[in-house]
Structure formats: structure tokens, C-alpha cells
Backbone as CSV, one residue per row, in Angstrom:
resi,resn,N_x,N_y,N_z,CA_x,CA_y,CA_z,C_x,C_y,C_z
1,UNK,118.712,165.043,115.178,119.497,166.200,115.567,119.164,166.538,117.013
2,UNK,119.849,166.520,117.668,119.827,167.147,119.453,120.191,168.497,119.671
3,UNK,118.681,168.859,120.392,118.815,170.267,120.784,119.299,170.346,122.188
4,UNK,119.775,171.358,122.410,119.876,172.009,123.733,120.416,173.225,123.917
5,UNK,120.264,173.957,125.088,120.381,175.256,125.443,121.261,175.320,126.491
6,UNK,122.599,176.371,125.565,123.814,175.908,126.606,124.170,177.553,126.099
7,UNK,125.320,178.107,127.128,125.795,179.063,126.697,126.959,178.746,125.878
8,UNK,127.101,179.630,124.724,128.272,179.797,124.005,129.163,179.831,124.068
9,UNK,129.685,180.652,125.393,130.692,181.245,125.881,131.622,180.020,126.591
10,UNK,131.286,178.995,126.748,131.853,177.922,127.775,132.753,176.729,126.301
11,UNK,131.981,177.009,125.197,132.678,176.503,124.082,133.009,177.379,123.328
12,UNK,133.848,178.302,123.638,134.311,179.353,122.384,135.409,178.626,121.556
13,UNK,136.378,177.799,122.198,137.351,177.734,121.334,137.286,176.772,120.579
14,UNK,136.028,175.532,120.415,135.442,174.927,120.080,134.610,174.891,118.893
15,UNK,133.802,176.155,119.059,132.392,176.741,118.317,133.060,177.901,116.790
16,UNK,132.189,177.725,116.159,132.227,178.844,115.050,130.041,179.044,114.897
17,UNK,130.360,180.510,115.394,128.806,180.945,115.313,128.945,180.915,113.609
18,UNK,127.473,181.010,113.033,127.063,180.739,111.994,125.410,181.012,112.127
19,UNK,124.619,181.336,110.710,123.793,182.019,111.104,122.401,180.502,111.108
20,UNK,121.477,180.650,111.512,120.145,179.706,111.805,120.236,178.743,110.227
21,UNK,120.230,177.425,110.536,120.651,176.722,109.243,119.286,175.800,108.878
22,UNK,118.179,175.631,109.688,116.909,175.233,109.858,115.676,176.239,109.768
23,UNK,115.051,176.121,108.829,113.847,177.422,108.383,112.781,177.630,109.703
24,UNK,112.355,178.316,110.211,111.676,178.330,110.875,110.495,179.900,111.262
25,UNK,108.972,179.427,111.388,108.250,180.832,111.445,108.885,181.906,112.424
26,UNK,109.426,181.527,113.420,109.571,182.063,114.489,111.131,182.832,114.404
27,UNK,111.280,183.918,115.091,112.616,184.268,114.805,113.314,183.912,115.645
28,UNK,114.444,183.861,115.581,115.204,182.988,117.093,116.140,184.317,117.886
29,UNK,115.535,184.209,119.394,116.692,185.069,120.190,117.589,185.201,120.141
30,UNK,118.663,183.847,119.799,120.314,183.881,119.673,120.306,183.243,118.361
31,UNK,121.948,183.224,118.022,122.079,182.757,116.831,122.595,180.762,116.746
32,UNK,122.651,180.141,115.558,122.728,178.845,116.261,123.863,178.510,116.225
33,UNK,124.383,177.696,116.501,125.821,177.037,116.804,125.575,175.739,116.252
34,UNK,126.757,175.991,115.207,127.372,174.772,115.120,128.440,174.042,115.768
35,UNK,128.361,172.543,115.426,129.531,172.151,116.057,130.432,170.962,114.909
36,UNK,131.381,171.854,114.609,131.501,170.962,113.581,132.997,169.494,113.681
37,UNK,132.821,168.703,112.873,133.047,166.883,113.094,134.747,167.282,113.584
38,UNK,135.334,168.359,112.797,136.724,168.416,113.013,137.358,169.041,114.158
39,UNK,136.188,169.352,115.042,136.921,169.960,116.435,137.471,169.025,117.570
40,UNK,138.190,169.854,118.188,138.227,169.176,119.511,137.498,169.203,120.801
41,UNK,136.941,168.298,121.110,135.796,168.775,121.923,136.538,167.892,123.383
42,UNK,136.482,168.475,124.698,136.962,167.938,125.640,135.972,166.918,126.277
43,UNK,136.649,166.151,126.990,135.925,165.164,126.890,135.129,165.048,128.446
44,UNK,135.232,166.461,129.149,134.071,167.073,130.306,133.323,167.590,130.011
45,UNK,133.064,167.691,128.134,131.903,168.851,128.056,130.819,168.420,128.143
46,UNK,129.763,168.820,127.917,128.228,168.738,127.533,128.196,168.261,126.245
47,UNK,129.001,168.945,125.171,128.565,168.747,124.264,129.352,167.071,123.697
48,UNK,130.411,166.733,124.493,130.999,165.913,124.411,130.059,164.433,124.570
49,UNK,129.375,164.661,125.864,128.693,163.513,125.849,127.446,163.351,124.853
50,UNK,126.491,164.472,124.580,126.000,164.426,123.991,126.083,163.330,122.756
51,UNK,127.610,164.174,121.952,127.682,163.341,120.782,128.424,161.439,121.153
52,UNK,128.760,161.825,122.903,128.812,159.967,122.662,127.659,159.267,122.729
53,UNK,126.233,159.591,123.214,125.338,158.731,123.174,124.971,158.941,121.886
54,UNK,124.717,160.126,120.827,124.077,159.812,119.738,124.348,158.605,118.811
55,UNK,123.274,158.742,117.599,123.743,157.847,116.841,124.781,157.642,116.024
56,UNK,125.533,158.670,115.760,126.033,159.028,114.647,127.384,159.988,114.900
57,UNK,128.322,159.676,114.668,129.768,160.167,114.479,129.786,161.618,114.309
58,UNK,129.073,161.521,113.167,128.948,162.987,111.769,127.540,164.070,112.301
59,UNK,127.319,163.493,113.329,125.978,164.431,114.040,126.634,166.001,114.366
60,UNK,125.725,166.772,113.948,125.939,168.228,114.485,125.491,168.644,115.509
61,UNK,125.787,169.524,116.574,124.511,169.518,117.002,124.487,171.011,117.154
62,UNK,123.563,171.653,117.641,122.755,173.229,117.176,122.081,172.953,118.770
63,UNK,122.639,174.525,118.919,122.461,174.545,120.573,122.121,176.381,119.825
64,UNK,120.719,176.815,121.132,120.553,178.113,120.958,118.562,178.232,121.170
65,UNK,118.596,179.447,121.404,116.488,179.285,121.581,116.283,179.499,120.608
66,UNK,117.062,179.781,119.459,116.234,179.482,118.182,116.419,178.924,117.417
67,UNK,116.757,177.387,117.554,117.017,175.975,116.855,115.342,175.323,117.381
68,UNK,114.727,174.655,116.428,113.217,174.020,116.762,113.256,172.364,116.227
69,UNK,114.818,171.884,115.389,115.098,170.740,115.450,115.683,169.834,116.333
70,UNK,114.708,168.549,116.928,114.963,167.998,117.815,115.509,166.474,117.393
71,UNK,115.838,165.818,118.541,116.299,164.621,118.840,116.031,164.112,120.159
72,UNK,115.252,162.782,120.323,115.120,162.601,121.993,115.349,161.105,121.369
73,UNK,115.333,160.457,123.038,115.950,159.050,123.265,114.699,158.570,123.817
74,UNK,113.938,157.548,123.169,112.446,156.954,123.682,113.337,156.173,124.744
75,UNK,112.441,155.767,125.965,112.687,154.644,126.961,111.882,153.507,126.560
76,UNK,112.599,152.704,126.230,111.736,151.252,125.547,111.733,150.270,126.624
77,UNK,112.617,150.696,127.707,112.391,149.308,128.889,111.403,149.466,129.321
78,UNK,110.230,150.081,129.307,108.809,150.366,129.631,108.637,149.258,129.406
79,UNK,107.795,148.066,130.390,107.047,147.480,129.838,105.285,147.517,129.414
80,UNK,104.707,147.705,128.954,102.907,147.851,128.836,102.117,146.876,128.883
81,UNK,101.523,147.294,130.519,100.587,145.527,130.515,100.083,145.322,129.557
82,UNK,99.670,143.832,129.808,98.705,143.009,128.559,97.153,143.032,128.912
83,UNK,96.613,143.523,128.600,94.993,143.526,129.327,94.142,142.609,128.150
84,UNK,94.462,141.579,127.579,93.806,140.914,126.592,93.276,139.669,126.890
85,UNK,93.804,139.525,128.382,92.684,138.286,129.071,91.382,138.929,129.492
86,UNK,91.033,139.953,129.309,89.778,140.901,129.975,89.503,140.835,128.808
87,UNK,89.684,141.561,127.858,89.107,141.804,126.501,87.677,140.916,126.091
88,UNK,86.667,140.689,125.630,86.041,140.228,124.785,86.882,139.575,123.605
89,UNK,86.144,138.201,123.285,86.782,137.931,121.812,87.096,138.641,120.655
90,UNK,85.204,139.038,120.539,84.955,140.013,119.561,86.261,141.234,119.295
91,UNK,86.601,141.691,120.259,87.564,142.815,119.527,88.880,142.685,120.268
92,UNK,89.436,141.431,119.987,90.887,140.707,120.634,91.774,141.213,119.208
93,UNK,91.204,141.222,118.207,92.147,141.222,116.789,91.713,143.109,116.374
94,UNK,93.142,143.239,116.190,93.234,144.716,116.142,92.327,145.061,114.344
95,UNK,93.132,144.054,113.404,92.315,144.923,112.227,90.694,144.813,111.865
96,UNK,90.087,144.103,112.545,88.545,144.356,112.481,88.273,145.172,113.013
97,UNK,87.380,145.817,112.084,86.896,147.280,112.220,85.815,147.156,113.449
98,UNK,85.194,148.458,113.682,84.372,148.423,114.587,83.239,148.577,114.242
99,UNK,82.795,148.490,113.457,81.201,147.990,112.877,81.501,146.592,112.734
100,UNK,82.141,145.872,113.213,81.494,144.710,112.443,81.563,144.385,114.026
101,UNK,81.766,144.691,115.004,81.877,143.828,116.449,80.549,145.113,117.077
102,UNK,79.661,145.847,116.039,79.234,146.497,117.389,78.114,145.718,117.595
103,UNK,77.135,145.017,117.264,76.269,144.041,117.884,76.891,143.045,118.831
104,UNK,77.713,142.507,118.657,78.325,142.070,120.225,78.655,142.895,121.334
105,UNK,79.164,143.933,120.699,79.415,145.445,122.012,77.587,145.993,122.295
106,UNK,76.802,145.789,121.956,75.748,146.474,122.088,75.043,145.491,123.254
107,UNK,74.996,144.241,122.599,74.505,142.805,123.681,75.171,143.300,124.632
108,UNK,76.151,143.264,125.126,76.797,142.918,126.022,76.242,144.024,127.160
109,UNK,76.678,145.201,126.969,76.181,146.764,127.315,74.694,146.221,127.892
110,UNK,73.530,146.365,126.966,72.352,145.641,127.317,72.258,144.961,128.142
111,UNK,73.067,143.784,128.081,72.771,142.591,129.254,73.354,143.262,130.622
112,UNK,74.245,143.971,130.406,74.474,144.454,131.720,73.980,145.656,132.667
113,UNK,72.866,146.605,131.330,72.563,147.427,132.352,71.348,147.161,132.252
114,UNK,70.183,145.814,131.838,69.311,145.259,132.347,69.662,144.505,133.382
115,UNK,70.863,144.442,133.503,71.076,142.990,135.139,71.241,143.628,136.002
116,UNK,71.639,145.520,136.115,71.933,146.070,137.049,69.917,146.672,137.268
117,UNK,69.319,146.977,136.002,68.096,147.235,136.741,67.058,146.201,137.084
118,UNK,67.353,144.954,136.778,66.845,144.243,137.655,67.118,143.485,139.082
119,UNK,68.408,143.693,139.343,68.738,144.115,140.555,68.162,145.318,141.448
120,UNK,68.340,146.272,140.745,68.325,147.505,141.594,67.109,147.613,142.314
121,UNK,65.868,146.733,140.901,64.391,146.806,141.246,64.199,146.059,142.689
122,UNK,64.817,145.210,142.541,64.585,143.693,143.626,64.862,144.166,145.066
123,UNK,66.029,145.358,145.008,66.961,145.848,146.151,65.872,147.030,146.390
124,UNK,65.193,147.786,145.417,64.174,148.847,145.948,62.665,148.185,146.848
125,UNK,62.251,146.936,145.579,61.197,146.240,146.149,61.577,145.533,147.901
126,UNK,62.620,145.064,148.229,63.264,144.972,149.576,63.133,145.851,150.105
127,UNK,63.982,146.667,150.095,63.506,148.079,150.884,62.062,148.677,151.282
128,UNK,61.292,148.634,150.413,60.068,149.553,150.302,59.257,148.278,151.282
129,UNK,58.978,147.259,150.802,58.517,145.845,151.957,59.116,145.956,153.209
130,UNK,60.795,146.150,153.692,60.465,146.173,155.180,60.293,147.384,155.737
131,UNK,59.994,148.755,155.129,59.856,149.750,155.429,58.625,150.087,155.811
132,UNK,57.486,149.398,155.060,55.894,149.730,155.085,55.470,148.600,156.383
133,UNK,56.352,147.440,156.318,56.547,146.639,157.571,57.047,146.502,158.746
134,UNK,57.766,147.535,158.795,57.974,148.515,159.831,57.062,149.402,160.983
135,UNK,56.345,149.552,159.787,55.156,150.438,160.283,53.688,149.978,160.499
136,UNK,53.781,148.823,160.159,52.568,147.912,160.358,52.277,147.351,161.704
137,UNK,51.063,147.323,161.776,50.631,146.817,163.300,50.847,145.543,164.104
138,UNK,51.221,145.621,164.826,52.271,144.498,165.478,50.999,143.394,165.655
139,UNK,51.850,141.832,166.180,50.462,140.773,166.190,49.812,140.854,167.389
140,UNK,50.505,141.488,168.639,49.220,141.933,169.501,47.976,142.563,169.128
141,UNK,48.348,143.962,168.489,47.563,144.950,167.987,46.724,144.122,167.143
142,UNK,47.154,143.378,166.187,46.307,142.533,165.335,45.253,141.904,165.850
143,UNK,45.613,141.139,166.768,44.674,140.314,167.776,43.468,141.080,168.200
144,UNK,43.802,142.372,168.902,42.692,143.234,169.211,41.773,143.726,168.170
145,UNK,42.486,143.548,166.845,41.676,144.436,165.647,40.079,143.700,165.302
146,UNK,39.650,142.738,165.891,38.800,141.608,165.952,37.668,141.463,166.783
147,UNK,36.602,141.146,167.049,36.419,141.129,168.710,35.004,140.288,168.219
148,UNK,34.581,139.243,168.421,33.447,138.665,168.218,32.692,138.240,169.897
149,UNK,31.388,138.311,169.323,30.397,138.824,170.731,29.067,138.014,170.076
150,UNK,29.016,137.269,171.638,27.788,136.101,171.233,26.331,136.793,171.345
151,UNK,25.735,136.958,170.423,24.624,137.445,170.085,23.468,137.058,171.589
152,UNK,23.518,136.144,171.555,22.350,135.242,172.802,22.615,136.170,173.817
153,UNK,23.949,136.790,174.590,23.680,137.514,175.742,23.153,138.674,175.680
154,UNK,22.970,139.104,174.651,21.613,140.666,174.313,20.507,140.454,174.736
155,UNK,19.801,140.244,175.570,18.076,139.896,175.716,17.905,141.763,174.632
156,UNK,16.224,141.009,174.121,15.973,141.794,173.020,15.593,143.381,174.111
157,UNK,15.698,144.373,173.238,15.197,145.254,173.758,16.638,146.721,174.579
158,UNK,17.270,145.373,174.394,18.631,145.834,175.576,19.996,146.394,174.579
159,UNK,20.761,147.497,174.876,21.701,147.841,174.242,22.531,147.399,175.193
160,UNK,24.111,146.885,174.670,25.462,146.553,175.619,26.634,147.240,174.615
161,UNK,27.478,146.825,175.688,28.610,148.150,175.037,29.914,147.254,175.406
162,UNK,30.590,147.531,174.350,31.938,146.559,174.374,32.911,147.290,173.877
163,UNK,34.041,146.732,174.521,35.183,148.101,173.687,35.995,147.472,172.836
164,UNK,36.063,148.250,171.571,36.903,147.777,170.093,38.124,148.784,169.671
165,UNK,39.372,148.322,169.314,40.189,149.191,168.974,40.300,150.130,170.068
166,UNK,40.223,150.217,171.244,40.206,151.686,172.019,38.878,152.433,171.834
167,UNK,37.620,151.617,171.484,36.414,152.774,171.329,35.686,151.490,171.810
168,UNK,34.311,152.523,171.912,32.931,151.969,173.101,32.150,151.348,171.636
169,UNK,32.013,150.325,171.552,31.095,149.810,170.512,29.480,149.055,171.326
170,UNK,28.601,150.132,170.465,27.041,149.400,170.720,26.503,148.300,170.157
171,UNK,26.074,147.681,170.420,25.185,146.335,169.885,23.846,146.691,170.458
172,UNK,23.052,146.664,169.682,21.475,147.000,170.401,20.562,145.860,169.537
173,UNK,20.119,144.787,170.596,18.822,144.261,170.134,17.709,144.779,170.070
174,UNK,17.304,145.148,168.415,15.815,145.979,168.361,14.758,145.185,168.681
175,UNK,13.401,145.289,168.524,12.317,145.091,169.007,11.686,145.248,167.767
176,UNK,10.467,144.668,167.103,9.791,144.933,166.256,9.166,146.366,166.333
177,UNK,8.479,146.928,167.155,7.992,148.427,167.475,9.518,149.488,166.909
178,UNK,10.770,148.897,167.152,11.497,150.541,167.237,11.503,150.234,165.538
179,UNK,12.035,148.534,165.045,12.531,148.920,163.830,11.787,149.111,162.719
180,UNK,9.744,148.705,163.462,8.937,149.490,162.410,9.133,151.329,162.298
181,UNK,9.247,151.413,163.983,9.812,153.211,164.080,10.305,154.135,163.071
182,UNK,11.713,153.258,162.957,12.777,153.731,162.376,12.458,153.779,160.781
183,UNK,12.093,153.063,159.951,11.764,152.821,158.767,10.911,153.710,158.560
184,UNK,10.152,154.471,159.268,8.807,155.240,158.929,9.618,156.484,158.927
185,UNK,10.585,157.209,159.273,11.026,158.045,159.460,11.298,158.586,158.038
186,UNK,10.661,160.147,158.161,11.072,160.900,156.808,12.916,161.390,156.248
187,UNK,13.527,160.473,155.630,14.514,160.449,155.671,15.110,162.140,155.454
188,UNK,14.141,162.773,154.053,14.527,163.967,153.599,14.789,164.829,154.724
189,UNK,14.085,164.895,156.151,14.095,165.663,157.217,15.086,165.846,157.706
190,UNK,16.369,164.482,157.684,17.152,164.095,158.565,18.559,165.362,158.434
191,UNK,19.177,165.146,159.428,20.565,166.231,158.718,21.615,165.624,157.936
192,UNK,21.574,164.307,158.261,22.663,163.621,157.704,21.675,161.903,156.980
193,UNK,21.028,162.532,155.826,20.007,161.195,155.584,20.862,160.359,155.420
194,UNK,19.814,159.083,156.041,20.294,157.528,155.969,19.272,156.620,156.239
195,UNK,19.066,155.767,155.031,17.915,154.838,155.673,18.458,153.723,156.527
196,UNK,17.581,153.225,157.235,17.585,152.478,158.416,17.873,151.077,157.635
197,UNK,17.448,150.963,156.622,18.100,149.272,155.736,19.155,149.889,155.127
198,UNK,19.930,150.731,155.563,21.609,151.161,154.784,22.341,150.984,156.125
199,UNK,21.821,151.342,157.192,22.925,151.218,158.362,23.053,149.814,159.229
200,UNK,21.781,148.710,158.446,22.095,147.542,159.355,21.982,146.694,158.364
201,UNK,22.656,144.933,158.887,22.779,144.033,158.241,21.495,143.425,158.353
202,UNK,20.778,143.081,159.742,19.881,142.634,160.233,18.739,143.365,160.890
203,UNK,17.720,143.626,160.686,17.019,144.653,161.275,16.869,144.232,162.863
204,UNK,16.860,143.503,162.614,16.533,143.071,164.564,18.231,143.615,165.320
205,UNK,19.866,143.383,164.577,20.775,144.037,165.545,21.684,145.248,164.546
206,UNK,21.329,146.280,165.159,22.333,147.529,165.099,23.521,147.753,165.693
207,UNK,24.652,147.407,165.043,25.862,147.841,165.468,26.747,149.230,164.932
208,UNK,27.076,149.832,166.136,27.589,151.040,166.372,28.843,151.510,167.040
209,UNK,29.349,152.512,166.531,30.773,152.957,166.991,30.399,154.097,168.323
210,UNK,30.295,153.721,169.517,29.913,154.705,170.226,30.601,155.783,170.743
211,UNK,30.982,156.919,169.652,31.866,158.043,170.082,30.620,158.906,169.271
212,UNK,30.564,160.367,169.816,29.626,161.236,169.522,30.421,161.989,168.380
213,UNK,29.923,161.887,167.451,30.520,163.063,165.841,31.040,164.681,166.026
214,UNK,30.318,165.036,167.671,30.334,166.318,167.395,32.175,166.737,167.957
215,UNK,32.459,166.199,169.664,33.512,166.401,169.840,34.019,165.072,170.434
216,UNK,33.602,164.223,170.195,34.083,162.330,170.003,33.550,162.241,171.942
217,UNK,32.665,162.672,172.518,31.991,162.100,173.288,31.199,160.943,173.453
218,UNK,30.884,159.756,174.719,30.362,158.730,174.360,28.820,159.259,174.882
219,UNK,28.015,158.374,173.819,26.646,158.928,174.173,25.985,157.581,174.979
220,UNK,25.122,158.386,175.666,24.044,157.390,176.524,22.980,156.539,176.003
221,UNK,23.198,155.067,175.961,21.947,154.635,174.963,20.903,154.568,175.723
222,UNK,19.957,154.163,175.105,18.357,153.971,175.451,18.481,155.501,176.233
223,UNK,18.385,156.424,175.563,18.337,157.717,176.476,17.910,158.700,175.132
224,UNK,17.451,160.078,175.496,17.283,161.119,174.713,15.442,160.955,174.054
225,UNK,15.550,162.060,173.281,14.146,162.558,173.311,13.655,161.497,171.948
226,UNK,14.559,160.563,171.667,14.030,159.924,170.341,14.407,158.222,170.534
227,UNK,14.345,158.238,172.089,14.418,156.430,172.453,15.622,156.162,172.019
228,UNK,16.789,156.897,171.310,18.176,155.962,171.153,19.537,156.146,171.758
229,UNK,20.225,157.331,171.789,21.186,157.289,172.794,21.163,158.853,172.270
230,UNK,21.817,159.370,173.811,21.494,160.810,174.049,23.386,161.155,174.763
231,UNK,23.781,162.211,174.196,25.203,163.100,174.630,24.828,163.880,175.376
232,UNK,25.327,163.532,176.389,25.118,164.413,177.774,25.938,166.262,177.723
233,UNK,27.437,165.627,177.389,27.777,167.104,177.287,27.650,167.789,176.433
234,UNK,26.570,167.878,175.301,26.341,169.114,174.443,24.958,168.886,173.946
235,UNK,24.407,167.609,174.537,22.717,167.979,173.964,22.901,166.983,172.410
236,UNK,23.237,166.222,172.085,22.911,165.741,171.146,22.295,164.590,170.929
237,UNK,21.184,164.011,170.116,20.329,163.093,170.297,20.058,162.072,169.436
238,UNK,20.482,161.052,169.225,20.167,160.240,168.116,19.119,159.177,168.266
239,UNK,18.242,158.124,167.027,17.367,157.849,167.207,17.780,156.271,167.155
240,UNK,16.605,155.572,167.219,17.486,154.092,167.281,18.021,153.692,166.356
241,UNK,18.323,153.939,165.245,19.255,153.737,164.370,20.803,154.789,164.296
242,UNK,20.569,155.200,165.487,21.856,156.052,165.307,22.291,157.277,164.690
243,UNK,20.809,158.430,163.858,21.286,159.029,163.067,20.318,160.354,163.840
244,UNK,21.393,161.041,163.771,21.766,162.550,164.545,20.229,163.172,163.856
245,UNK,19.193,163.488,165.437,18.008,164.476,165.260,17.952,165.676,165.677
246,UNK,19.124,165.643,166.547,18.536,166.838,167.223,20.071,167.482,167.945
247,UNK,20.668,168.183,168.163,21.549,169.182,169.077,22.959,169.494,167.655
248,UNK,23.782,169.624,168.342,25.038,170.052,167.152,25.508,169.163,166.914
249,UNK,25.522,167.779,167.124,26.574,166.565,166.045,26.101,166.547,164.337
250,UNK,27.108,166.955,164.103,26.586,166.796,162.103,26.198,165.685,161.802
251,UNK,26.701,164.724,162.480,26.910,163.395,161.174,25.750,162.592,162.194
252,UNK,25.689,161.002,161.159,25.369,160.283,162.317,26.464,159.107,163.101
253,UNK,25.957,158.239,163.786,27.072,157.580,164.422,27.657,156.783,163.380
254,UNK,29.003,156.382,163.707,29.739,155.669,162.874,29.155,153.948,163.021
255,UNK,29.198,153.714,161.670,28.756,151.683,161.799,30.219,151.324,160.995
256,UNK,30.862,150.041,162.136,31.638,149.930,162.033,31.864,148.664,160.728
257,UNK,32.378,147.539,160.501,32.669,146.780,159.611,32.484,145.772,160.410
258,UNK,31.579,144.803,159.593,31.103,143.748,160.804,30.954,142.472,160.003
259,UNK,29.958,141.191,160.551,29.985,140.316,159.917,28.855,139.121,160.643
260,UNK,28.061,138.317,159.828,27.569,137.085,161.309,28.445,136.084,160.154
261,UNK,28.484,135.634,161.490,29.517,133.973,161.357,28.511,133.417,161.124
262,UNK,27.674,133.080,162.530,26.230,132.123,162.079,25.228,133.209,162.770
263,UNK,24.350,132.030,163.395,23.130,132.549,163.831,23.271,133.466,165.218
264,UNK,23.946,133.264,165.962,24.467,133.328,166.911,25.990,134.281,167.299
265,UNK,26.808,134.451,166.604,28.211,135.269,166.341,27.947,136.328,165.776
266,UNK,28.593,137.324,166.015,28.788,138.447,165.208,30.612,138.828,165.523
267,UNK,31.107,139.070,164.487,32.399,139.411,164.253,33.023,140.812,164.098
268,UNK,33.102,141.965,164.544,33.424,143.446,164.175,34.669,143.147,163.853
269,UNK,35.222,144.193,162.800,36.368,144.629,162.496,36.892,143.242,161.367
């Protein structure tokens, strides 16, 4: 049955009103119109064409806002792609249910959002490697991080000074007298205790970072009131092992990371 909303008045001589012939909750604004098989209907009307596309000869049709029986014309030249070359096998056939394909739908899911996080990992682990490599010390800088110093040019007795990383590094050949010295020393006294077999590899050479603890001044070796190197600008005094007796440096001197190759080499850093 075809609805539509037309005025009355344009088919009067046509129409016989009649009251709503379809049940409905709603009450209707106007009343409905029939149109019945034995009229003459002109063949400019609305309602004329109407009944030439319908199906049916004997069709009525009910025009008014309170008719709620319809009639429409589907468009079937639609065509609807085929998306069944994408599909999975598993659910290519419409009447298998979907429990019986969900372990293939579950694999599949799985395999793919483990392939995306093991990707993602590989693409973070990339990232995070040239980023920390970025920031790493170039092979000049490397080169300098090193510095080996032939033991033989120390005559005993003698401190020399070499520069490492941008700092004053000591090498001091002891003497049997200082490094019995040093060992006798009441450690408990000290401000910053340290025994004298904790700060060297070899008792005969002491190696040292020569910047002063208190405000990174370089201190004077073989100088000060305890035979080992003495800070001129604030009075501070260390003994031949390097560990702070006397003025305001807290700590004692820094011993750097070292090494003997042989008898003869020593390797810092």
C-alpha cells in the first residue's frame, strides 16, 4: 500500500473521504482518502502515476498524516562488493556458527598482535641504542680516557704530575722511610680514615687525582707540614698517602682507576 501526503482538495472530484480504514495507536490529523478502482483519475495527477508504477491494478491508495501503512520501491541495481577474497577460510561459509571458527579467529588476532609487539620492541630497542649513542663520548675523547706513563722516569723519592681527563694526576715514587711513615699512622685520628694498603696497589707508587676536595684546587706535592702535598689557597695538608691532616678539605685525595701492565707501565683510567 503507498502512502503519501497530498492535499485533498486538488482530487475532489476524484476522492470520496471515508473514515481511517487501518487501526492505529496514534490518532490521525486528517481523515484518510480513499481512492477507489472505478474512478477517473487524470492522467497529470500524482495519484495517477503513483498507481502506474505500482504493482497492482486494484491498489488503493490512502493519502493523509494519519495513514501509517506503507509501500516503498527497494533499489536493487545496487551492486554490494564482494570482500570474500580478504576473508579467512575459516568463516568464508555463512552457516557455521561462530564457536566453531573461534580458535582460528583467536590464532590469528594473537599472531598479529605478538608480531606488532615484537616489532614495536625492536623499533624501541633502536631508538633507545642510538639515543644513549648519541650521547656517548666521541673516539677522540676515548683516546684521551687512557694515558699510560713509564714508571722508570720517576727517580725514587720524586713526585711528577701528568694531566688525565682535564685533571693534574700525581704519581709519586715512595721511599722505604715515607711508606714505613705512612703505615704507622693512627688511622682512628684521621678525618677521613684510610689505610695506606687501601689507597695503593704497590707500596713503593701512589697514584693520585691532583685536585684539592675542599674547593677543587691543585695542591703542591712534596710540600706541607706532613712531607706530602700542601694547598696553598686555603691551608690544607695532606700526608704521603694523600689523606687530608690538617686545614678544611674533608675528604682525602681522589685515587683514580689504574693498572700495571708489567714491571715498568702503569695504565690510569
Amino acid at each position: 500500500m503507498i502512502t503519501t501526503i497530498a492535499r485533498s482538495g486538488n482530487f475532489a472530484p476524484h476522492l470520496k473521504a471515508v473514515s481511517q480504514a487501518v487501526a492505529s495507536q496514534i490518532k490521525p490529523l486528517a481523515p484518510a482518502v480513499i481512492v477507489q478502482t472505478d474512478s477517473i483519475i487524470p492522467r497529470n495527477s500524482e495519484i495517477y502515476t503513483l498507481r502506474k508504477f505500482s504493482p497492482s491494478n486494484d491498489i488503493k491508495v490512502k493519502v493523509g498524516l494519519g495513514v501509517t501503512t506503507q509501500m516503498r520501491y527497494a533499489h536493487t541495481d545496487i551492486t554490494v562488493p564482494d570482500f570474500t577474497p580478504y576473508r579467512r577460510n575459516a568463516v568464508k561459509d555463512p552457516t557455521v556458527k561462530s564457536r566453531e571458527t573461534e580458535d582460528t579467529r583467536k590464532g590469528y588476532s594473537y599472531l598479529l598482535v605478538a608480531g606488532g609487539a615484537v616489532g614495536g620492541a625492536y623499533a624501541a630497542k633502536t631508538l633507545v641504542t642510538q639515543f644513549v649513542t648519541s650521547m656517548s663520548a666521541s673516539a677522540d675523547v676515548l683516546a684521551l680516557s687512557k694515558i699510560e706513563v713509564k714508571l722508570a722516569d720517576i727517580p725514587e723519592g720524586k713526585s711528577c704530575t701528568f694531566k688525565w681527563r682535564g685533571k693534574p694526576l700525581f704519581i709519586r715514587h715512595r721511599t722505604d722511610e715515607e711508606i714505613t711513615k705512612e703505615r704507622q699512622v693512627n688511622v682512628a685520628e684521621l678525618r677521613d680514615p684510610a689505610k695506606d694498603e687501601e689507597r695503593v696497589q704497590k707500596p713503593e707508587w701512589l697514584v693520585l687525582i691532583g685536585v684539592c676536595t675542599h674547593l677543587g684546587c691543585v695542591p703542591i706535592a712534596n710540600a706541607g707540614d706532613y712531607g706530602g702535598y700542601y694547598c696553598p689557597c686555603h691551608g690544607s695538608h695532606y700526608d704521603g698517602s694523600g689523606r687530608i691532616r690538617k686545614g678544611p678539605a674533608p675528604l682525602n685525595l681522589e685515587v683514580p682507576p689504574y693498572e700495571f701492565v708489567d714491571e715498568g707501565t702503569l695504565v690510569v683510567g
